[in-house]
C-alpha positions as CSV (number, residue, x, y, z in Angstrom):
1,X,-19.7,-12.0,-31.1
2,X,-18.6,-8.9,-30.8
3,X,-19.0,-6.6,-27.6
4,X,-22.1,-4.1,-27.4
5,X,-21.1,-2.2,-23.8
6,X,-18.0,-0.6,-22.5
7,X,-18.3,0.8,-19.1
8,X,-15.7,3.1,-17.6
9,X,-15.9,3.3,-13.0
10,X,-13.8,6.0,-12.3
11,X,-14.0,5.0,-9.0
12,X,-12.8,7.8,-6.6
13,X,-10.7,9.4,-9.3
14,X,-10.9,13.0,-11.6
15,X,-11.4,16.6,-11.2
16,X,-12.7,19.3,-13.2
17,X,-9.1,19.5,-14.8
18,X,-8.8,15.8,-15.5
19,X,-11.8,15.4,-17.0
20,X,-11.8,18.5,-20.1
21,X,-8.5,17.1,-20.6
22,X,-10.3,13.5,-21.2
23,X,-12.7,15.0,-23.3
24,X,-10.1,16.7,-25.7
25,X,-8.5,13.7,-25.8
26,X,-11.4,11.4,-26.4
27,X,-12.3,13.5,-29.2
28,X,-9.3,13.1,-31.3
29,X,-8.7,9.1,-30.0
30,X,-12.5,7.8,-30.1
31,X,-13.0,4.7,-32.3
32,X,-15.9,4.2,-34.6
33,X,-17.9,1.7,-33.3
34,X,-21.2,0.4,-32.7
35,X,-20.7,-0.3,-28.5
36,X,-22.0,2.0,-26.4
37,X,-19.7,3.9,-24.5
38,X,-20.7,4.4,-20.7
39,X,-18.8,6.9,-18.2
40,X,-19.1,5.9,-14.7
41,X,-17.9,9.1,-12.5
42,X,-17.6,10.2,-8.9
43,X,-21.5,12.0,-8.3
44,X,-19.6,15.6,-7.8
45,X,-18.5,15.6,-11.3
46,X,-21.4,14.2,-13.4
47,X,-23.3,17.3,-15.0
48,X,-19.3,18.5,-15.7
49,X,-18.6,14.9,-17.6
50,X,-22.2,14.9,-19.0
51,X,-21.4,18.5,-20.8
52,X,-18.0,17.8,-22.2
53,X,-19.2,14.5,-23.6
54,X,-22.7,14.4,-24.4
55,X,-22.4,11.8,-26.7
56,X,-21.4,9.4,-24.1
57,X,-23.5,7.6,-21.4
58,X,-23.5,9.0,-18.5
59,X,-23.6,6.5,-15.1
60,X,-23.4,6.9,-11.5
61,X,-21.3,4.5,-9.1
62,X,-23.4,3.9,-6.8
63,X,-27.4,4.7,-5.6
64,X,-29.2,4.9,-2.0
65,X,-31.6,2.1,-1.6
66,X,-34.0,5.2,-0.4
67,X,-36.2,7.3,-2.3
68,X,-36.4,10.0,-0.2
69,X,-36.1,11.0,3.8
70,X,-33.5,11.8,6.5
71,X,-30.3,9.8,4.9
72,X,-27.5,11.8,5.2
73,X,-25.2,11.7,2.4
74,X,-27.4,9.5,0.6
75,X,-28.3,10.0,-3.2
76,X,-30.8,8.5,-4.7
77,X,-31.2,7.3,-8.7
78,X,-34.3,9.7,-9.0
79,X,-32.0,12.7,-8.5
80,X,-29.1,10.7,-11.0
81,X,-31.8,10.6,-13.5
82,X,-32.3,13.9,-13.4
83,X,-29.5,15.1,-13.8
84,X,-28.9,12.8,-17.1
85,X,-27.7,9.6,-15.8
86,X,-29.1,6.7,-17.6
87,X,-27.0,3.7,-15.6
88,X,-25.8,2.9,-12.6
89,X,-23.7,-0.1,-10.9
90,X,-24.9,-1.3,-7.9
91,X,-23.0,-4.1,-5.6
92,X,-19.8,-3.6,-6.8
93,X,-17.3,-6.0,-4.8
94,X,-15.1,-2.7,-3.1
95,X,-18.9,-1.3,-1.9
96,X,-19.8,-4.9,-0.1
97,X,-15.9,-4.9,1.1
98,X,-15.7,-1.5,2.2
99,X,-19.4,-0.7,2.9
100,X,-20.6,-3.6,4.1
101,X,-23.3,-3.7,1.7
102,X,-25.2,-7.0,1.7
103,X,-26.9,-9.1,-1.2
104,X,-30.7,-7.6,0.0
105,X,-29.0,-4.3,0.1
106,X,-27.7,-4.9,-3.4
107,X,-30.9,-5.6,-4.3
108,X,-32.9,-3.0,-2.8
109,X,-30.9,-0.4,-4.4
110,X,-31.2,-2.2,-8.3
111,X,-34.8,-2.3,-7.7
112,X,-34.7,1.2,-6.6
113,X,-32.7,1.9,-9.5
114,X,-35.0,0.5,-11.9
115,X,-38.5,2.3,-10.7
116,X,-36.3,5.6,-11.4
117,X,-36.0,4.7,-15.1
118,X,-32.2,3.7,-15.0
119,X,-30.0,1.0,-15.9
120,X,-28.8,-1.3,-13.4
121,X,-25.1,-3.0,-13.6
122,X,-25.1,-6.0,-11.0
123,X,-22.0,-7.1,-9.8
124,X,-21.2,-10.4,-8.3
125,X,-18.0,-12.5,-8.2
126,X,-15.5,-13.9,-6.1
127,X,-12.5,-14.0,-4.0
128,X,-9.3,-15.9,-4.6
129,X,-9.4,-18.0,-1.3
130,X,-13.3,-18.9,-2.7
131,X,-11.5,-19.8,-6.2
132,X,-8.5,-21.4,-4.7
133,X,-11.5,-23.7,-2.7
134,X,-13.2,-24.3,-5.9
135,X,-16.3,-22.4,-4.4
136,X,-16.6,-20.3,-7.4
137,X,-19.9,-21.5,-8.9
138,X,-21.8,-22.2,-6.0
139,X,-20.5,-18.4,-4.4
140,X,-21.5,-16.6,-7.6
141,X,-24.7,-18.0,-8.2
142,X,-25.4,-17.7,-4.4
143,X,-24.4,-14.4,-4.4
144,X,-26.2,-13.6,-7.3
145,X,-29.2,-15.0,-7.0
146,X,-29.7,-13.0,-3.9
147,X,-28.7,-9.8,-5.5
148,X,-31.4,-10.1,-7.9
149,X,-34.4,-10.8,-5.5
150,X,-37.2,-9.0,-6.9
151,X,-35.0,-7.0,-9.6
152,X,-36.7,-6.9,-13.0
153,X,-35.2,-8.3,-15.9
154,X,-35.6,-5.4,-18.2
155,X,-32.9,-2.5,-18.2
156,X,-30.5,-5.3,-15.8
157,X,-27.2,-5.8,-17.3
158,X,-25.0,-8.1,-14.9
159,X,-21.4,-7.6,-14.6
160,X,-19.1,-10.5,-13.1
161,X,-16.0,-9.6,-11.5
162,X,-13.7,-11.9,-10.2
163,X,-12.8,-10.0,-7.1
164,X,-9.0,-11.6,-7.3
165,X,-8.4,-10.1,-10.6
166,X,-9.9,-5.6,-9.4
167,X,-6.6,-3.8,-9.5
168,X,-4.2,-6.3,-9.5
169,X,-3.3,-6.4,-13.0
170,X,-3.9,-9.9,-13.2
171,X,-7.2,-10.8,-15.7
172,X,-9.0,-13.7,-15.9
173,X,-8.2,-16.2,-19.1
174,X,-11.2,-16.3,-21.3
175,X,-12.0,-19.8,-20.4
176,X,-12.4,-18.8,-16.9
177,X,-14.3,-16.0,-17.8
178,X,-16.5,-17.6,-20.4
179,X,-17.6,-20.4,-17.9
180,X,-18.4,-18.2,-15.5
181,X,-20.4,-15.9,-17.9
182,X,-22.2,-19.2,-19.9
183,X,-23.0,-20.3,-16.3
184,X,-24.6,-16.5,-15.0
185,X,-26.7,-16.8,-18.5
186,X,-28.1,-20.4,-17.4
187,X,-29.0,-19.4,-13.8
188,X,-30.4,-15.9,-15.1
189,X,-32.5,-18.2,-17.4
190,X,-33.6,-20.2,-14.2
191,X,-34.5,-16.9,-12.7
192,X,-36.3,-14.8,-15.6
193,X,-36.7,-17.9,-18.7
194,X,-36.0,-16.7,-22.1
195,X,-35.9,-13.2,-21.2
196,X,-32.7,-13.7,-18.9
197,X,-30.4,-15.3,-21.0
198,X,-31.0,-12.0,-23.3
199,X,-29.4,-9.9,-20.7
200,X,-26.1,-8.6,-21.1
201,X,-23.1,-10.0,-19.4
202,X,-19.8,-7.7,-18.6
203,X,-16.4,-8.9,-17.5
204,X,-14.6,-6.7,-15.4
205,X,-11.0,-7.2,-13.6
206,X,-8.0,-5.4,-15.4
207,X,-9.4,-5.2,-18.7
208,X,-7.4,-3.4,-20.7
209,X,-6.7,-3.2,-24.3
210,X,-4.0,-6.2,-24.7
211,X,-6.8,-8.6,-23.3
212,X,-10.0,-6.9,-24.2
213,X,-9.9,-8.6,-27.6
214,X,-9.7,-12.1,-26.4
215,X,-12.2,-11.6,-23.7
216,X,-14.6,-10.1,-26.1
217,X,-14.2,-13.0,-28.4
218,X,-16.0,-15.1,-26.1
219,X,-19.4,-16.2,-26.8
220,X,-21.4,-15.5,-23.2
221,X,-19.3,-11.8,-22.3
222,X,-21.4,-9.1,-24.1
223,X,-18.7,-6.1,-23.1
224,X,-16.4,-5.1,-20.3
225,X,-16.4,-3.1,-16.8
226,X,-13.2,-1.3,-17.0
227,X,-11.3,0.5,-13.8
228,X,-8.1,1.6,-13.6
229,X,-7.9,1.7,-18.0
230,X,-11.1,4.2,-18.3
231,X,-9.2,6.9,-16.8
232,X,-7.0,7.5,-19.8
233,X,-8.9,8.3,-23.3
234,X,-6.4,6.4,-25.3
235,X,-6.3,3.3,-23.0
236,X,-10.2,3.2,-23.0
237,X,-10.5,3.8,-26.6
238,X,-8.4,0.5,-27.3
239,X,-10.5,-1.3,-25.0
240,X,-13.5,0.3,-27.5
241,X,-11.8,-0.6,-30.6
242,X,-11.5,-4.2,-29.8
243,X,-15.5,-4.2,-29.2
């Protein structure tokens, strides 16, 4: 099959400068495809991205669990909706390694997410000494499975991200990748029924364009989380022409 989403995290990366030069670039490099295109970026920068590439969806990195109150720093997916967001990740493995966030926290914030009218990228995945174990499965589903707790299954997309493979220029094979995925789609059928094994699957980990193609060959990955390769117009526009 082929894939439907590319999603660019720009993680804490761009400035005003960066970004118009992204935009002129995209312009002229942009393949014609049917996948939607998704631009994660740093909060600051948002309405900036959002006018230099309308045509583009528009995502944040990260939500409050909060609606509204005394939360210093905190921004929640009400205010990313209106300022045109339409997506956002939530549990991403650096925000549960850096953050501390938790799988209820995780949750909260997809739920919170969804009431705002946005869609929600779930992350889950695992770390090489939980590989290296064979712990894979059970931490995944685990992991997920708790993310999820009272999360809708409309406007969920779930992204798995084997935590070995972020930044480390090593990518999963596509057998590793696709029984990982195949498995998510059973257990999000468990959770949901026929309505959960409907709901899109991402890979991320080092995609970039050399491997996108193979990885998007597989049956169960529906599209790709890309890091480090979004940041580049011509790097992320391979990645889109292989969709």
């Amino acid at each position: 099959m082929s894939a439907s989403l590319v999603m660019g995290n720009w993680k804490l990366n761009g400035s005003l400068e960066s970004i118009d030069q992204f935009a002129e670039q995209w312009r002229t490099k942009a393949p014609s495809t049917s996948a939607e295109v998704v631009i994660c970026a740093p909060t600051p920068y948002l309405l900036h991205l959002h006018k230099q590439l309308p045509e583009l969806g528009l995502g944040a990195q990260d939500c409050s669990e909060h609606e509204t109150g005394a939360f210093t720093g905190e921004v929640s997916a009400q205010m990313l909706f209106e300022v045109g967001c339409r997506w956002v990740i939530v549990g991403h493995s650096e925000r549960r390694l850096y953050h501390g966030e938790t799988d209820s926290v995780v949750a909260a914030k997809a739920s919170a997410a969804q009431r705002a009218g946005l869609q929600v990228v779930v992350c889950c995945g695992e770390t090489l000494a939980q590989r290296e174990a064979g712990a894979q499965f059970a931490v995944v589903e685990a992991q997920l499975k708790a993310s999820l707790a009272s999360v809708a299954v409309s406007n969920l997309v779930v992204a798995y991200e084997p935590v070995w493979a972020i930044g480390t220029g090593v990518v999963a094979t596509p057998l590793q990748a696709e029984e990982m995925h195949l498995a998510i789609r059973e257990w999000l059928g468990e959770l949901y029924g026929t309505d959960g094994r409907s709901v899109p699957l991402l890979y991320g980990g080092s995609v970039k364009a050399e491997s996108a193609g193979e990885l998007f060959a597989c049956d169960n990955i529906d599209g790709a989380l890309v890091g480090g390769a979004s940041l580049e117009a011509e790097s992320l526009a391979g990645i889109v022409a292989a969709a």
